[in-house]
C-alpha positions in Angstrom: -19.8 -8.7 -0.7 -19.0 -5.2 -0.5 -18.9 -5.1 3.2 -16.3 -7.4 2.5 -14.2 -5.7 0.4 -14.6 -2.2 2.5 -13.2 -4.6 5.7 -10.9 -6.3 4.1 -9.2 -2.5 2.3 -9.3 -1.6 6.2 -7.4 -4.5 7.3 -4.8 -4.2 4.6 -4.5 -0.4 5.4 -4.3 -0.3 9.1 -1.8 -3.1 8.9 0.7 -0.7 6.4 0.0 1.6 8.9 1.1 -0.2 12.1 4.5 -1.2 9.8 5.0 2.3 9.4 4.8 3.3 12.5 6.9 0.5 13.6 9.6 1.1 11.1 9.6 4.6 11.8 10.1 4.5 15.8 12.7 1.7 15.3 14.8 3.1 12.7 15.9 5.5 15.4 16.6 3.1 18.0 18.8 0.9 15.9 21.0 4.0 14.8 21.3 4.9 18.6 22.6 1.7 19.0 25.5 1.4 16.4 26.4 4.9 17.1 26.9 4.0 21.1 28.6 0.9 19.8 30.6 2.8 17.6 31.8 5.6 20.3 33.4 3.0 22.6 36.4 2.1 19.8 40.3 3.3 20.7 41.4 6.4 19.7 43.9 5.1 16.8 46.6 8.1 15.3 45.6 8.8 11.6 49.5 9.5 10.9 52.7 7.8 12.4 55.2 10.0 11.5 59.4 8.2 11.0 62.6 10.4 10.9 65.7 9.0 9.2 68.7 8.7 11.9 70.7 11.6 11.6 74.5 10.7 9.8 76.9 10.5 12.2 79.7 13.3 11.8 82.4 12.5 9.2 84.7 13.8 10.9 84.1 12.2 14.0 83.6 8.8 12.0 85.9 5.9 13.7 86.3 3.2 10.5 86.2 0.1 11.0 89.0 -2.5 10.0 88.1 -6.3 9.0 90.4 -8.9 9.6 92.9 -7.8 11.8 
């Protein structure tokens, strides 16, 4: 019976163990991979920048007639 128990506390540890180590080796890896993922987006321009038209010159100003 306690040959038993003494295996079976082996089993259960080496098998956190193995988890770890998997977890830790591929946590890595899958951060690699969304970072390369993530380099191959466009370039996009954080600011578009508009300018109002400048006013045509008043003087210069032809008006415009309706009608006739």
């Amino acid at each position: 019976m306690k040959k038993d128990a003494i295996s079976t506390g082996l089993f259960i540890a080496i098998g956190f163990l193995c988890v770890a180590i998997v977890i830790a080796v591929l946590i890595p890896v899958v951060r690699d991979v969304i970072d390369d993922a993530d380099d191959n987006r466009p370039v996009v321009p954080a600011v578009s920048m508009t300018q109002p038209l400048t006013p045509a010159d008043p003087a210069s100003e032809v008006s415009l007639r309706l009608g006739a």
